[in-house]
N, C-alpha and C positions, 0 to 999 in steps of 0.2 A: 252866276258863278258855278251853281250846282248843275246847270247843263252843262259848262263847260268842261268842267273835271269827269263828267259820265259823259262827253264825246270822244274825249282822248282819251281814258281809259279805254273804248272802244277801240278806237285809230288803232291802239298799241295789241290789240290782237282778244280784251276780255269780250266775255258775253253782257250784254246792259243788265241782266239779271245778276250776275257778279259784281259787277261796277252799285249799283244801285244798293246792294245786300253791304258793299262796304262804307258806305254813305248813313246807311239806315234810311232809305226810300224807297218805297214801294215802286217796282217797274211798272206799272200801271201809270201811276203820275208821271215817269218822265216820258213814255211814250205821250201821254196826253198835253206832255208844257209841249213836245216835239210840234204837235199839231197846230198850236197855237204861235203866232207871229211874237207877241208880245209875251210868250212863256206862262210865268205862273202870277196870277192877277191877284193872289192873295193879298192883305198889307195886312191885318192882323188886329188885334183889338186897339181902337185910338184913344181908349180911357183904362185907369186902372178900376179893375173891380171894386164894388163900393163893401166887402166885406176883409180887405186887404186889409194886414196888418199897422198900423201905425209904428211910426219908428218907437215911439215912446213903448210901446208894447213888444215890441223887438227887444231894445234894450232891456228893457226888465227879463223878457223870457232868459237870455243871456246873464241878465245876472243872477237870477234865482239857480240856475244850473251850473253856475261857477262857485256857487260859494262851495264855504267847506266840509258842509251837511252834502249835498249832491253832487259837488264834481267826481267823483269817483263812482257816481251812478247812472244805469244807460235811463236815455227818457222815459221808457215803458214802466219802469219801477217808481220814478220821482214823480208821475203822473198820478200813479195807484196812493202815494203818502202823501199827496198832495190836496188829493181827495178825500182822504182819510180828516184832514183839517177842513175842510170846508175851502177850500184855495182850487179857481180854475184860473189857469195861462190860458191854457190853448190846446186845439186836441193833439194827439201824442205824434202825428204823422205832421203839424204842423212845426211842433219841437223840433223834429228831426229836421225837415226842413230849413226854420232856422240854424241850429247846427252846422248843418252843413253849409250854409251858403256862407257863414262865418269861420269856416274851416276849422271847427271843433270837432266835427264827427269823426273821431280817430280813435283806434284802442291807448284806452287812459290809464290799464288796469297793470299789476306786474307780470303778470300770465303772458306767454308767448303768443302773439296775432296766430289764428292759424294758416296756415300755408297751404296753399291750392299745389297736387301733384299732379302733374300733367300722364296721363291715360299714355301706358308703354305704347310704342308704334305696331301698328299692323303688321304679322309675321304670317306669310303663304306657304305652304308647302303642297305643291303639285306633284312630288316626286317622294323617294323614301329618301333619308339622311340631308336634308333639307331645313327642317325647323326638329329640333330636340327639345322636352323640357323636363324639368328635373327638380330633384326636392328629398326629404332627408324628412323619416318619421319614426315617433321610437313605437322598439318592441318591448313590451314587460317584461321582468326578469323577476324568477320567483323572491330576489328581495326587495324589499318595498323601499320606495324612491329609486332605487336604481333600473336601467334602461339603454338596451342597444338600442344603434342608430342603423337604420335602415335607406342607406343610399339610392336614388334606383333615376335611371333615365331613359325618358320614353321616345319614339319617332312620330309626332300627333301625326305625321299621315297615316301610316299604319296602325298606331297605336303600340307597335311593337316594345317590348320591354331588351331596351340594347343595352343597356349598362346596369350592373346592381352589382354591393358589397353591404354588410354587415360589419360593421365595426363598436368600438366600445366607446366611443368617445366622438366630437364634432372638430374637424379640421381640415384644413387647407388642404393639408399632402393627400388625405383619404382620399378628398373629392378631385383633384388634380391628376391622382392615378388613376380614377375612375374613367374620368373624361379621356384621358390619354389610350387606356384598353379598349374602350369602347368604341372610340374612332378609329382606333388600325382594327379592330374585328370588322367594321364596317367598313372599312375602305374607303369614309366618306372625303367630300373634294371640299378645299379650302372655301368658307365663303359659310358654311352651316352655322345657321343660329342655335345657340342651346339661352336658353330661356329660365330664371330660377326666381326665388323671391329673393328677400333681402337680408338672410340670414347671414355669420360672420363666415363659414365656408364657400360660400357662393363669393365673395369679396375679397377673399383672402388672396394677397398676393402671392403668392404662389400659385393659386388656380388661377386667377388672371394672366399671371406668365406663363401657364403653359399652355392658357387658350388660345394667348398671342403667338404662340412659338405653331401652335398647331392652324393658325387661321381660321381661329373658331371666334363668331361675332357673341358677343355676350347680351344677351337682353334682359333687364330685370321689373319685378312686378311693383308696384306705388307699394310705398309702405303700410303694413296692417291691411292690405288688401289680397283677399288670398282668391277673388273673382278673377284677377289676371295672371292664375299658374290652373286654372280650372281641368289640364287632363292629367295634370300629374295629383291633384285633389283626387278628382275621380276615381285614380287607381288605387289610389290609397283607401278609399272606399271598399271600392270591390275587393281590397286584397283584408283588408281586416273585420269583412261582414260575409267573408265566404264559407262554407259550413267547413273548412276543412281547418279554420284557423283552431290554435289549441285552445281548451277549456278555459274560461275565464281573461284568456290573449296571456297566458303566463308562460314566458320558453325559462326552461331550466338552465340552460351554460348557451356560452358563443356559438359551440356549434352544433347545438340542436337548431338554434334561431338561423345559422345560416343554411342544414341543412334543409328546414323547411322552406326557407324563401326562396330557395334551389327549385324543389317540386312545384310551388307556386308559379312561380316563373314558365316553368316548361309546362304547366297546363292553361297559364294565359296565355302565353304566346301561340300555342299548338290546337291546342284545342276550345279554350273560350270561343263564342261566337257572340263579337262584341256589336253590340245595339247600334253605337256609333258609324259602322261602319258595313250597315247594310246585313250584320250576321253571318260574317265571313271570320274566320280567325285570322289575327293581327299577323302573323307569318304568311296566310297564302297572301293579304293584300300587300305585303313589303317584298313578296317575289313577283308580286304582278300576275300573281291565280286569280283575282278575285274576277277579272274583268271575265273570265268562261264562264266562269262560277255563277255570275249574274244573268248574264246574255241563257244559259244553259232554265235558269229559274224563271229569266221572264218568258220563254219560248212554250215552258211548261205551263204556265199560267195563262197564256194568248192560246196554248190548247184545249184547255178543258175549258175556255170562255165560248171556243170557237163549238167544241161538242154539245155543250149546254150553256146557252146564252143566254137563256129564261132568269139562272143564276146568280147572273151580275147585272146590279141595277147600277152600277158606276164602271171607275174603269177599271181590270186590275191592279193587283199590290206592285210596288213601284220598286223592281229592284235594278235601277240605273244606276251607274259606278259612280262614285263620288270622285270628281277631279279634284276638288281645291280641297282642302282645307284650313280653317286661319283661324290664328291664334290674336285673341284682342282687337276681333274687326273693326273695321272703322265702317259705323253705322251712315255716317254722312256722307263720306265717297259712296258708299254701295248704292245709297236712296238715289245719289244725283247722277250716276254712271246707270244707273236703268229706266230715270225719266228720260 
């Protein structure tokens, strides 16, 4: 039967290592039943093991973890109190076992089962106004608990910083105008993903209608995970650990706080020369300088290697243009598209 459903998954166009992988078989064994006229010669143990459970010992394990001292507790704990009396069932991997083959191993407790989020999709951006992402952080205000918000949207291929406001408050329309100025400044073409966590601005209908209205695709990060908005983290980094941020991070009124994120802005964009992206500033690479820039640095390096080559015991520093880059890659396509 298992040869047959991994020949026709073949027929229909998979690789036997696909077909095999959704089986749980090693492609090794079916090339080998392949070889063989009469397939796989296994049959398997003809007796049960002689340290197998007894029903009788079944049932009991089953009722000692239904009564009303245990059901409410997972095996690993009623093992340890169990112990504690002098009382062995079975070992704790054997509980479970039973458990499960009786369809008890379920969450018994009032607490919410937790819930697997599935890893946002793979976002590319080969080009500038392609992938955006975006995020919303406060700035101190000299009164305590209080705090602007600080809007700001990036291009991860460039890094460029395309969209920023300062505002006193978290809402829909702020970040909806954001998005809306920042796409006619850029002129970008329908189809750009802007990317954000799962905050109530990022969701707000209102930014959703005007992302729709603009054909702007919305990507959002798993909840409580802030690994999947990693270059707008990033900047928020650099922007609150750079020596020019105010003493203590304290801005006095709205618009000292905007004025600085003003200067901020125009010396990441202009002049940083950001690591990620070979030490080119995030402007010449969203004009498409960077690519002289580099060819211009490796030419100088393949020079002084070529005047003194005693110098370099490897190759030179690597300043090839970055084509891709991706936001939330998928580690599994990339390993099997380069085997």
């Amino acid at each position: 039967m298992i040869r047959g459903l991994v020949a026709t998954a073949v027929a229909q166009g998979a690789t036997q290592k696909e077909a095999c992988s959704l089986l749980g078989l090693d492609p090794r064994t079916a090339q080998r039943w392949l070889t063989r006229p009469d397939g796989d010669r296994r049959n398997g143990p003809t007796q049960a093991p002689r340290n197998k459970l007894s029903e009788a010992e079944r049932t009991e394990i089953l009722r000692v973890l239904n009564t009303q001292e245990f059901r409410d507790l997972p095996p690993n704990v009623v093992v340890a109190i169990l112990a504690d009396r002098g009382i062995y069932l079975a070992s704790q991997s054997t509980i479970y076992r039973v458990l499960r083959e009786a369809g008890q191993l379920a969450h018994r407790t009032g607490a919410k089962p937790p819930v697997k989020r599935v890893k946002p999709k793979e976002a590319c951006a080969d080009a500038p106004n392609r992938v955006w992402s975006w995020d919303i952080t406060y700035l101190s205000s000299d009164v305590r608990g209080a705090f602007f918000r600080l809007y700001m949207i990036m291009d991860i291929y460039s890094r460029k910083i395309v969209g920023w406001a300062v505002h006193e408050s978290e809402l829909g329309e702020h970040a909806a105008a954001l998005i809306r100025t920042a796409r006619d400044a850029e002129n970008s073409q329908p189809g750009l993903i802007l990317h954000s966590d799962n905050g109530g601005p990022m969701k707000a209908a209102t930014m959703l209608a005007t992302m729709k209205n603009l054909g702007v695709v919305a990507s959002f990060s798993r909840p409580q995970v802030s690994d999947d908005n990693p270059y707008s983290e990033a900047m928020f980094r650099t922007l609150k650990y750079c020596p020019a941020y105010p003493p203590r991070g304290v801005f006095t009124s709205l618009c000292a706080a905007r004025a600085w994120v003003e200067q901020f802005v125009n010396w990441y964009n202009y002049e940083h020369r950001h690591s990620g992206i070979k030490y080119v500033t995030p402007n010449e690479r969203h004009e498409g300088r960077d690519v002289a820039i580099l060819e211009q640095r490796a030419a100088l390096y393949a020079g002084a290697r070529k005047r003194r080559p005693e110098r370099w015991a490897k190759n030179t520093r690597n300043w090839s243009h970055i084509k891709v880059v991706r936001l939330n890659p998928d580690v599994a396509a990339q390993l099997e598209t380069a085997s």
